[in-house]
C-alpha positions in Angstrom: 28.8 62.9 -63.0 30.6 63.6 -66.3 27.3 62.2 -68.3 27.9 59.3 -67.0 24.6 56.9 -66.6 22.9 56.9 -62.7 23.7 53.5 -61.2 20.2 53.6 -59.2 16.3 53.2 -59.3 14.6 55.1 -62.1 12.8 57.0 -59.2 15.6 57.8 -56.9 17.2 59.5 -60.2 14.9 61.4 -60.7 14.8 62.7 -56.8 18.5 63.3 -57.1 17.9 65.1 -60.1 15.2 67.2 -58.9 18.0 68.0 -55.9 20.3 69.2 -58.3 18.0 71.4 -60.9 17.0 73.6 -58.0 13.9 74.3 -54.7 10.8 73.4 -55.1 8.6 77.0 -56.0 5.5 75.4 -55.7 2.7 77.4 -54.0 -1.0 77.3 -53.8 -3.0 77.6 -56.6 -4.8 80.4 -54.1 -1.7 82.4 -54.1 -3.1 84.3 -57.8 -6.0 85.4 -56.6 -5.1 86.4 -53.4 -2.1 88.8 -55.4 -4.9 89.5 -57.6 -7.2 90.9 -54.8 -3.6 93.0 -53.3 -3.6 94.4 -56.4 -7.0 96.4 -56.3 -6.0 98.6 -53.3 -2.7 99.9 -55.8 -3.0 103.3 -57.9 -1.2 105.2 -59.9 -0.1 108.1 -58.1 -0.5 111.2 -61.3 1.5 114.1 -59.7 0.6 117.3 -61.0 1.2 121.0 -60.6 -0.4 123.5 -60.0 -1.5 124.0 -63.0 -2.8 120.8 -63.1 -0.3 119.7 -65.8 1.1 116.4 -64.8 4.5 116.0 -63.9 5.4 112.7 -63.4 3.7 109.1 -62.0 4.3 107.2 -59.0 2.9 104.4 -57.2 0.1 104.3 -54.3 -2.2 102.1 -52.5 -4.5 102.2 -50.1 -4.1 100.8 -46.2 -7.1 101.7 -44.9 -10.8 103.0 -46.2 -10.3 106.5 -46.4 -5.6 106.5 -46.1 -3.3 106.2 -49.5 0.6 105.2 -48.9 2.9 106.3 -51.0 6.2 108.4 -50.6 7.3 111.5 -49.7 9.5 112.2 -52.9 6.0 111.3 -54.5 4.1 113.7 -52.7 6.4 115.9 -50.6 3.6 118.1 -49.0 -0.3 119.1 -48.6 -0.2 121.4 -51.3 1.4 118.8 -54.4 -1.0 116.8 -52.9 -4.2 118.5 -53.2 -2.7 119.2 -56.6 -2.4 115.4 -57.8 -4.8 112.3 -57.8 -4.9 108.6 -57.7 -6.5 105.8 -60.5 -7.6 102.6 -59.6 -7.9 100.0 -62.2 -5.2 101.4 -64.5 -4.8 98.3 -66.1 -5.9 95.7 -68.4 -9.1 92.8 -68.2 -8.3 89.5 -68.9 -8.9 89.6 -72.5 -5.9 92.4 -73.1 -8.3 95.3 -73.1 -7.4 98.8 -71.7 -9.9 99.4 -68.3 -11.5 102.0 -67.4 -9.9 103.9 -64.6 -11.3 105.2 -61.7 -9.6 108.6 -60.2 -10.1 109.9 -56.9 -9.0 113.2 -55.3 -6.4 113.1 -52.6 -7.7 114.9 -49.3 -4.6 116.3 -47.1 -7.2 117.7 -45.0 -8.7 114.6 -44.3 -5.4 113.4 -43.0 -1.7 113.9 -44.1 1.4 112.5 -42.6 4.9 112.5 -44.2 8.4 112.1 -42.7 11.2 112.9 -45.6 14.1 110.1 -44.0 11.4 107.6 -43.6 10.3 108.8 -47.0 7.0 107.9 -46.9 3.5 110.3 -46.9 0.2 109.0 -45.6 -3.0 111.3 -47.5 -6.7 111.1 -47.1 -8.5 110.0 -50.8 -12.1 110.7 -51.1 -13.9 109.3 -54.2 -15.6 111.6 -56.4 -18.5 111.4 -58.8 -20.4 108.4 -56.6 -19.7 105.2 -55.3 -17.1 104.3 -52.5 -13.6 103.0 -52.0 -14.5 100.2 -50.1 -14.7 98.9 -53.7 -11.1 98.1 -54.0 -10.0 96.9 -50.8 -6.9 97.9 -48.7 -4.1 96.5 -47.2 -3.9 96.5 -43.9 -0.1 97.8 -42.2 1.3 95.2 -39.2 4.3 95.3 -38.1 4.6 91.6 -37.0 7.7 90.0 -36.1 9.4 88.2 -38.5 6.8 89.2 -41.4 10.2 88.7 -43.8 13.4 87.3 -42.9 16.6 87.0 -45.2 16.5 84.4 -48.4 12.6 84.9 -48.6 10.6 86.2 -51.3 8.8 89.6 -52.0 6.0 90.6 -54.4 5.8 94.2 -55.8 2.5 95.1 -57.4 3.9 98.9 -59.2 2.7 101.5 -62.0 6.5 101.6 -63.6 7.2 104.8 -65.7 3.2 105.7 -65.2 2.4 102.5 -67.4 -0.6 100.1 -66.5 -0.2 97.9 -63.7 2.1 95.3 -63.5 3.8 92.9 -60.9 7.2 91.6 -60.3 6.2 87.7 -58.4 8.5 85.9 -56.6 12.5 85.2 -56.6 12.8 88.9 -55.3 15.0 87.8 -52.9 15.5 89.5 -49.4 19.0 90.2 -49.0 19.5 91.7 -46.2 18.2 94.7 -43.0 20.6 97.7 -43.2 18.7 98.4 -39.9 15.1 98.3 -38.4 13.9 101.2 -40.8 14.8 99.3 -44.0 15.2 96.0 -46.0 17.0 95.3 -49.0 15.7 93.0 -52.2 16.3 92.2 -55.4 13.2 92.7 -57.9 12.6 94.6 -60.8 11.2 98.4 -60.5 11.2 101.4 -62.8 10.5 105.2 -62.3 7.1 105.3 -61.1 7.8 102.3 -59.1 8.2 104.5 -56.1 5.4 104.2 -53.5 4.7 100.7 -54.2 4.0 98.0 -51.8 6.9 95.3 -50.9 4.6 92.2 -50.1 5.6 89.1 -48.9 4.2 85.1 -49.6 1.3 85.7 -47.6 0.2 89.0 -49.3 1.0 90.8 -46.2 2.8 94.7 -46.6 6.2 94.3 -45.4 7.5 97.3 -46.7 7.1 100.3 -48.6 9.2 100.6 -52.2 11.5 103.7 -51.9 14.7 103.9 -54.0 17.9 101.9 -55.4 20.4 101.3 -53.5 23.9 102.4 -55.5 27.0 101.2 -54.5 29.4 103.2 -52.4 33.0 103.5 -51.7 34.6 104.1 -47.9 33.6 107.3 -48.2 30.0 107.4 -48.8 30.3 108.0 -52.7 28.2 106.6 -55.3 30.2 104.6 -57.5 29.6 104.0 -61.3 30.1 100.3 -63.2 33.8 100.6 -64.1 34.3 101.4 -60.6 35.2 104.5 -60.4 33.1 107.6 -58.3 29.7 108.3 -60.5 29.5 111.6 -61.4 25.7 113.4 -62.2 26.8 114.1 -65.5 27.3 110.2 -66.3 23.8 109.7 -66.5 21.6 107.2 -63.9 22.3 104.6 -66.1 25.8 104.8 -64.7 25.4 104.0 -61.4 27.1 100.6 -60.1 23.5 99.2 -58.3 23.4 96.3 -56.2 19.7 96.4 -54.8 16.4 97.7 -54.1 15.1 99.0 -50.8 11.9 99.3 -49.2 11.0 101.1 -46.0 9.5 98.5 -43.4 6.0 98.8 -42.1 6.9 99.1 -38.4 8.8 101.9 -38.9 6.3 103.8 -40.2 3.9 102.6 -37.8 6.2 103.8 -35.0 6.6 107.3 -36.5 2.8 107.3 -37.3 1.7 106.9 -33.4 4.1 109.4 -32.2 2.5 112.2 -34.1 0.6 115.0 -32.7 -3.3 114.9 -34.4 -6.2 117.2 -34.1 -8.7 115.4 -33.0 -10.5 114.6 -36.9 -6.8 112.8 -37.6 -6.6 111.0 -34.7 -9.7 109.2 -35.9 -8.6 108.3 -39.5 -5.5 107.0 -37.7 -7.1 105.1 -35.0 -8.7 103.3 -37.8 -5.3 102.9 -39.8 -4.0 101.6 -36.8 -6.6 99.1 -35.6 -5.9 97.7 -39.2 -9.2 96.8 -40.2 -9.4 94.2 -42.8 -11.6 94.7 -46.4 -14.6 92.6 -45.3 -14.8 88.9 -46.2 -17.6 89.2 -48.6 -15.6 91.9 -50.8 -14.4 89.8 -54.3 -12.5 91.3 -57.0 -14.8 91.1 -60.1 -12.5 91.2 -63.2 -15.3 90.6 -65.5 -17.3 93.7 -64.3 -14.6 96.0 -64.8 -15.6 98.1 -67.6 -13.1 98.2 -70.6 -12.6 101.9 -71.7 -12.4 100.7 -75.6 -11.1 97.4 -77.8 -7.4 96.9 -77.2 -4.8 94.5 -78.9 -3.3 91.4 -76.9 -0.4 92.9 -75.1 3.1 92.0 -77.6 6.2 91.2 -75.9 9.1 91.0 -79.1 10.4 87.8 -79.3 8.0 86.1 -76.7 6.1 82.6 -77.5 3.0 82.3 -76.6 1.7 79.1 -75.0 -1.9 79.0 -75.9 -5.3 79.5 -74.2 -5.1 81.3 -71.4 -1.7 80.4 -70.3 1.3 82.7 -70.0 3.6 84.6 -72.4 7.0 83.3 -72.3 9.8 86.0 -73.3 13.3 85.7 -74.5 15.2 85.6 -71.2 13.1 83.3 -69.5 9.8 85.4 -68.5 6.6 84.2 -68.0 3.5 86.7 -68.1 0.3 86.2 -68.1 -2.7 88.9 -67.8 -4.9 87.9 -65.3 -6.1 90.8 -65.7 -2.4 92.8 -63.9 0.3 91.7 -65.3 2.3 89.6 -63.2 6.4 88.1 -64.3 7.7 85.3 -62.6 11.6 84.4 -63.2 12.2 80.9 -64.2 15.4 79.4 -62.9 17.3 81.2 -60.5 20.0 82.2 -59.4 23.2 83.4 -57.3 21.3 86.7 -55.9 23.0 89.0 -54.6 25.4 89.3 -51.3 23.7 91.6 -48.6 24.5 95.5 -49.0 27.2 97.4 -47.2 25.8 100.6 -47.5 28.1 103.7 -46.4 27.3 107.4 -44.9 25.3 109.4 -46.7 27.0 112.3 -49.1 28.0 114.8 -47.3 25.4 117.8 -47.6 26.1 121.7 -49.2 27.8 123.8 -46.3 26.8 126.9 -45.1 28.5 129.9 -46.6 28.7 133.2 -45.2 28.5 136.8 -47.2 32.1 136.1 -49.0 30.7 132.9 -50.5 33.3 130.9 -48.1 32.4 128.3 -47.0 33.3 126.1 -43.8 33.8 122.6 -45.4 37.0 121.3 -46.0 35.8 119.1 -48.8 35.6 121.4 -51.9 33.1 123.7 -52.8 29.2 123.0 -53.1 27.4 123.5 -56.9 27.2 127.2 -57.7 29.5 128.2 -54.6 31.5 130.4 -57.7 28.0 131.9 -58.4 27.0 132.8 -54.7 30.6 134.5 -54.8 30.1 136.2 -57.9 26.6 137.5 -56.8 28.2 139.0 -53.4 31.1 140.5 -54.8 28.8 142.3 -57.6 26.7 143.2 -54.5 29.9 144.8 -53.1 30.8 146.6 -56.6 27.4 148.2 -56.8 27.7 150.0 -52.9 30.6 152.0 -55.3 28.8 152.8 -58.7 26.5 155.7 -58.9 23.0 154.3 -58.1 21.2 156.3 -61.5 23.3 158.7 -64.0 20.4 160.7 -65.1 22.8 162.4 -68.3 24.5 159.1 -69.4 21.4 157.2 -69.4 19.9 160.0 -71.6 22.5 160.2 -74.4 22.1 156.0 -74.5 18.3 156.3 -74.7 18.7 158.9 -77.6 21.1 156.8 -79.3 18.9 153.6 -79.1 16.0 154.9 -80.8 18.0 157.3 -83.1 17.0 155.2 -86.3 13.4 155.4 -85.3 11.2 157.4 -87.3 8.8 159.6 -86.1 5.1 160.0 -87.4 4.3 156.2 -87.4 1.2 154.4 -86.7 0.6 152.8 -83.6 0.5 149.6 -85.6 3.6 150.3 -87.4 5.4 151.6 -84.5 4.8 148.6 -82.4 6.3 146.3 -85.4 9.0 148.8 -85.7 9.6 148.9 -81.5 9.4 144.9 -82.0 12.3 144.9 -84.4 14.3 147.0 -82.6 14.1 145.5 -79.0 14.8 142.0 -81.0 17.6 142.8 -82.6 19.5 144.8 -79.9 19.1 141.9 -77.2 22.3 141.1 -77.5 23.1 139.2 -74.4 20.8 136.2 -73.1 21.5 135.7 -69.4 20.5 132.8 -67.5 17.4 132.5 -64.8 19.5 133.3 -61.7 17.8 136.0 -60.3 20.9 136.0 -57.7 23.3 136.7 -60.0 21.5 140.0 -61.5 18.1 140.9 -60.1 19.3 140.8 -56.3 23.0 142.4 -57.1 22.3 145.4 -59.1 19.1 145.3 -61.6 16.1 145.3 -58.8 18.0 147.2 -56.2 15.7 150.3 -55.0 17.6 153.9 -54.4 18.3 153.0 -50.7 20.1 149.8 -52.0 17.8 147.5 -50.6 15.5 144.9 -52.5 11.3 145.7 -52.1 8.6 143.0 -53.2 7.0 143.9 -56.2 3.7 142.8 -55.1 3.9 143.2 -51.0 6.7 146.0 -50.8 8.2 144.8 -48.0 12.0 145.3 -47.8 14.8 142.8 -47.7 18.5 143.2 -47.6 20.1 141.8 -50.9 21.8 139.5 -48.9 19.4 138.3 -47.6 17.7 136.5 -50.8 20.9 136.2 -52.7 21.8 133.4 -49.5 18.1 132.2 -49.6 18.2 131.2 -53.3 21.4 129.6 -53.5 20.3 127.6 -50.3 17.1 127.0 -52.4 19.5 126.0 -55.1 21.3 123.8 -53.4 18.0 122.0 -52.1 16.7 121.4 -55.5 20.3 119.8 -56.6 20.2 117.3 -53.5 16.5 116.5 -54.1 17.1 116.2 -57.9 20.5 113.8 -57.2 18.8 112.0 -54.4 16.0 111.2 -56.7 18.6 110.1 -60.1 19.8 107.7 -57.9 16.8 106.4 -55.9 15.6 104.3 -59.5 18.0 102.7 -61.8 16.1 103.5 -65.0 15.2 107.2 -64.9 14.3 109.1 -68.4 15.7 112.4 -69.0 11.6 113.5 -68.8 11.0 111.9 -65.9 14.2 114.2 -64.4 12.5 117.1 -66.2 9.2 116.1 -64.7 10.8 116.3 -60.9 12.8 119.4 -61.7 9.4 121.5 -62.9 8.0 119.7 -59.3 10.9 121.2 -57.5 10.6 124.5 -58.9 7.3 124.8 -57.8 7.7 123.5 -54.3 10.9 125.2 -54.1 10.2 128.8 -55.6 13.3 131.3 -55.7 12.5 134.6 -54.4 11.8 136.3 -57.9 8.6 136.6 -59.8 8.2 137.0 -63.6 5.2 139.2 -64.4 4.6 136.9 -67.2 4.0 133.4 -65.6 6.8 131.1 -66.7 3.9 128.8 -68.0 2.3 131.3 -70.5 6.0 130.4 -72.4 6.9 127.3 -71.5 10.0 128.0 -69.5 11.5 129.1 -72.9 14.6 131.0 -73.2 15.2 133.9 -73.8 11.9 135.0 -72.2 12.9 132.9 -68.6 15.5 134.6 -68.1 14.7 138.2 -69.5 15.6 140.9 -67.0 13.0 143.0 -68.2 10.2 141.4 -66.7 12.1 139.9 -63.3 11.1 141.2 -59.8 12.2 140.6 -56.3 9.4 138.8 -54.9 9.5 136.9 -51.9 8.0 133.0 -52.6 4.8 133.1 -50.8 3.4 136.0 -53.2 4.7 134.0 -56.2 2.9 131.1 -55.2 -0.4 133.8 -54.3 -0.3 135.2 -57.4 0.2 131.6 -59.2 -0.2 131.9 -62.8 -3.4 134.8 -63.0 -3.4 137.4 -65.2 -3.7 140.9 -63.5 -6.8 142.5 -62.8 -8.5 145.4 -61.2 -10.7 145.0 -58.7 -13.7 147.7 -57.8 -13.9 147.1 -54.5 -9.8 146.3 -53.9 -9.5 148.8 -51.2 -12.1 147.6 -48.8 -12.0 144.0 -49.7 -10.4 140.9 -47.0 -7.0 140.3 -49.0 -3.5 139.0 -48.2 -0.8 141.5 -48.0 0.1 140.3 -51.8 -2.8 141.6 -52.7 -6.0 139.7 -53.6 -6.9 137.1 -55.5 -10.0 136.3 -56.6 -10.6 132.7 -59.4 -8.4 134.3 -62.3 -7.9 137.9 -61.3 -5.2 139.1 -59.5 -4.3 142.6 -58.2 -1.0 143.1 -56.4 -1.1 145.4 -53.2 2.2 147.3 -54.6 4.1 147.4 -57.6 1.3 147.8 -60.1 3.0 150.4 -62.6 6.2 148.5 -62.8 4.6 145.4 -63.5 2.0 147.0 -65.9 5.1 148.3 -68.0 6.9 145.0 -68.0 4.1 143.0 -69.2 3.6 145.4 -72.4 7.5 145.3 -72.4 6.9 141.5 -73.2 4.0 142.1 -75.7 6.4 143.8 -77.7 9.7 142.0 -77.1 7.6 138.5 -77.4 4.8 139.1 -79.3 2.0 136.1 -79.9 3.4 134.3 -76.9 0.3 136.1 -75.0 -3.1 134.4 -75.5 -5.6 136.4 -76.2 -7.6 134.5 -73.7 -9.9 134.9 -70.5 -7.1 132.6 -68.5 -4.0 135.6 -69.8 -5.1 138.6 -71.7 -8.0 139.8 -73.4 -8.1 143.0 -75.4 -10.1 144.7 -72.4 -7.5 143.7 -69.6 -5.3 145.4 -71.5 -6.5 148.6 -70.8 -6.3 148.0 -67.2 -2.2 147.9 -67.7 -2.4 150.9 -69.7 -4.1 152.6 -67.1 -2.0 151.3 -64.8 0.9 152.7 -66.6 -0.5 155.9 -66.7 -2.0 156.1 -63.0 1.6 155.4 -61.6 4.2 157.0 -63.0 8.1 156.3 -63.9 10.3 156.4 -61.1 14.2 156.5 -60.4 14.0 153.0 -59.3 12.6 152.1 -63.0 14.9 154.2 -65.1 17.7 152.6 -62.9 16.5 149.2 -63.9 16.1 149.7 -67.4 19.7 151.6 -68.0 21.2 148.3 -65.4 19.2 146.0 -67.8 19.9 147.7 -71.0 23.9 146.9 -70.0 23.5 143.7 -69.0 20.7 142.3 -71.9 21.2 145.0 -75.0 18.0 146.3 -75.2 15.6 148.6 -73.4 12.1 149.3 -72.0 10.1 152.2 -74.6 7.4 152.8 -72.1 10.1 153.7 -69.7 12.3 155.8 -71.8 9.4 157.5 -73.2 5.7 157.2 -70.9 3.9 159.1 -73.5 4.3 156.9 -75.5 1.6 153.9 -74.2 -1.1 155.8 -76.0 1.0 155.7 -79.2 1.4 152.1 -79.7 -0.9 149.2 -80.9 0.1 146.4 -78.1 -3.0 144.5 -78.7 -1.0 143.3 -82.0 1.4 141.7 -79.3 -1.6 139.0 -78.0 -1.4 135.7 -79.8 
């Protein structure tokens, strides 16, 4: 038109023009509150450990009375469920205030479904502390043809990064169906997105929010924004991504009826399935929700506001408005996206046998040079005298040459202290396969025993389990870098500490990683590292030992038994007893002086411990292999006596 003047009727103009601005986005005044009533069946998912420390946030809601959706890198299995919770009502009332949240327990014995490539779990919630669920609706899952097609519209209601919660409304743009398990969209999400619901124009759930979708080359890898292949170290921020992807409703449906249920399951999913819709008389009630305390109006830098009630509008063209979620529609719009070509998935860590070669012909997996180094060791060690009784005596007389004799048992535990400190010389990392498996925790016969069960394993054996435990935690970890394009270097600490939990190596440390923070150099101090396979670690948890009167009689696992915070191991008690005043010493004040680690009385019971089960070959062989490999050495080891000579109640913090 080149500014040129419109040679027609006021009124056709301004149709043309209308034409040429862009569609016509107007919808039904009713389409707020209906989003607005959606949005009370979403939670934020707090994932937490066992220790109930949280870990990281996602997103949840529910699709039935009693059923939460969310997915399965979320909540991965029964256990990190039981461990986690859901809030309702994270968010703010109309006038800007923080609400009060309501959190509920999650019930995988109530019902629990979760398929890793659909990546999506199904738990029970149950509401504690009175009142019932029914409260905040649900949204009901139908797979109905046609639900979304290609050009249309999507509406995510999330939690991103844990934060109250929010909406991204309208031009999220379908883009395209990679196949009948997934769709793709654009729309804005953040960590903590994950597990939200995909909703089209009608409020229906059309999909559940999953990851990012990266761009790939022909072979399947992820490519970074210059174009060339992203690499981990480059950081998320890196990656090249062209869209978002949800998994659809049917396919979760279909995977849902094929499951085998007992017959309290097949209940909660008959009603899932029926898809029972929140009765007509429920409302949302924004004004009843209580505010937890006076907030300020929510401040978006460089945003106008309009006035009244009306909506924020932000630099780039945002509107928001607190109604009370906070929902951002995109004004203007624009080219979208072209439909995704995604390739095969990377190619997955290959199986290696005893020499650490493995079969694949593309290049070795993470920590391939470690699994060899840890199986050659393996082989070095079947050469090496197992104990030197003589050499290992001059060393210990050498160590504590400069120690005088005479002291107090205060003094000598400062003076002990100072020497351990200053001769630990070497800090390796926590890789039990690279020390503990090869050569430190090897027993006389050269095979590896449990510290708490005593049941034998070949080195092998765990060596190949951890590094296939290893290599599990890397694809997780990577799988979950590139599932969201905006994730914080605590959010990837969050998932690794999730990992580790879920994914245990076969080792325990007698002083729970969590008493210390994962600190070095006590996480990775050989002194107090046992063979151990996972399922005691995870018995034992994080308890302080304990003896129990009635141990030998009572109904325990072959671990030993456990019993609120007491724990007694079935084997193993004089070694561990040792290492843990090993730490007192080497560490001291990093042990609470506390019901929930030690109190002054408890530690009698290693004292007596020490003394009830005495120093071994197996022991003296660990401390001379440890004292080589770390610097420093075990006192009550090289010298038993002297536990009654030595003030380790000094060591509690």
């Amino acid at each position: 038109m080149s500014g040129q003047p419109l040679d027609m009727p006021p009124a056709a103009a301004f149709a043309l023009l209308e034409r040429i601005l862009g569609r016509n986005n107007l919808i039904s005044a009713t389409f707020l509150d209906h989003g607005a009533r959606a949005a009370r069946a979403v939670g934020r998912v707090v994932i937490r450990t066992a220790g109930r420390r949280t870990a990281g946030y996602g997103t949840g809601f529910l699709v039935s009375p009693r059923v939460l959706l969310t997915n399965n890198h979320v909540l991965s299995n029964p256990r990190a469920a039981a461990w986690s919770l859901v809030e309702f009502n994270y968010q703010d009332d109309s006038d800007g205030r923080a609400v009060r949240p309501v959190a509920c327990a999650l019930d995988p014995e109530l019902f629990f479904a979760t398929d890793r490539a659909l990546d999506f779990t199904l738990v029970g919630v149950r509401r504690t502390g009175g009142g019932e669920l029914r409260e905040f609706g649900w949204s009901p899952l139908r797979a109905d043809p046609g639900e979304v097609l290609v050009g249309e519209f999507v509406n995510i209601i999330q939690h991103p990064g844990g934060e109250p919660k929010q909406l991204a409304l309208r031009e999220n743009k379908v883009i395209g169906f990679p196949d009948e398990r997934f769709l793709h969209y654009e729309t804005d999400t953040a960590p903590g997105s994950s597990g939200s619901p995909v909703f089209n124009d009608q409020w229906e759930v059309v999909g559940l929010h999953h990851s990012g979708v990266p761009k790939r080359d022909s072979a399947g890898r992820i490519l970074a924004r210059d174009g060339s292949v992203w690499r981990s170290e480059s950081g998320e921020h890196q990656i090249d991504w062209i869209a978002n992807e949800g998994v659809r409703v049917a396919a979760i449906l279909a995977d849902l009826r094929s499951r085998p249920l007992n017959s309290g399951q097949r209940e909660v999913r008959r009603q899932l399935l029926d898809g029972e819709p929140p009765h007509e008389d429920w409302r949302p009630n924004p004004q009843g929700l209580q505010p937890a305390a006076a907030g300020a109006v929510l401040a978006v830098p460089g945003a106008v506001q309009t006035g009244g009630a009306g909506p924020v509008v932000t630099p780039d063209g945002r509107a928001v408005w607190t109604i009370p979620l906070l929902i951002s529609v995109e004004l203007g719009g624009g080219a979208g996206l072209p439909p995704a070509e995604p390739g095969p998935p990377p190619p997955a860590p290959g199986g290696r046998d005893r020499r650490g070669e493995g079969p694949d012909a593309g290049g070795p997996s993470p920590g391939d040079d470690d699994l060899g180094r840890a199986l050659d060791d393996l082989d070095r060690g079947e050469s090496r005298p197992y104990y030197d009784a003589d050499a290992d005596r001059a060393e210990r007389q050498q160590y504590y040459a400069a120690l005088p004799e005479g002291l107090s048992p205060a003094d000598k535990f400062d003076r002990l202290h100072e020497l351990l400190e200053a001769t630990h010389a070497r800090t390796p990392p926590y890789k039990p396969r690279l020390h503990v498996y090869p050569w430190v925790d090897l027993q006389p016969n050269r095979m590896l025993r449990s510290i708490y069960s005593g049941q034998e394993f070949d080195p092998v054996e765990l060596i190949q389990a951890d590094f296939e435990i290893e290599q599990e935690r890397l694809s997780r970890l990577s799988e979950f870098a590139t599932r969201e394009a905006d994730v914080s270097p605590e959010a990837l600490r969050a998932q690794e500490d999730l990992l580790e939990a879920a994914l245990p190596f076969n080792c325990e440390h007698v002083v729970p990683q969590s008493w210390f923070n994962k600190r070095e150099p006590m996480r990775g101090d050989l002194h107090h590292l046992f063979a151990c396979e996972s399922r005691c670690n995870s018995f034992r948890g994080n308890t302080p030992y304990f003896d129990f009167v009635d141990f030998g009689e009572a109904v325990r696992s072959e671990c030993g038994k456990r019993e609120g915070n007491r724990f007694e191991p079935e084997a193993g008690k004089g070694a561990a007893a040792r290492a843990t005043l090993y730490f007192l010493l080497r560490y001291p004040g990093l042990i609470d002086a506390t019901s929930s680690e030690y109190t002054a009385e408890r530690l009698d019971t290693l004292l007596a411990w020490h003394r009830q089960f005495g120093v071994t070959d197996y022991e003296r062989h660990r401390n001379a292999a440890v004292f080589e490999k770390q610097g420093n050495r075990n006192p009550l080891i090289d010298f038993p006596a002297w536990g009654n000579d030595i003030d380790f109640k000094r060591g509690l913090g």
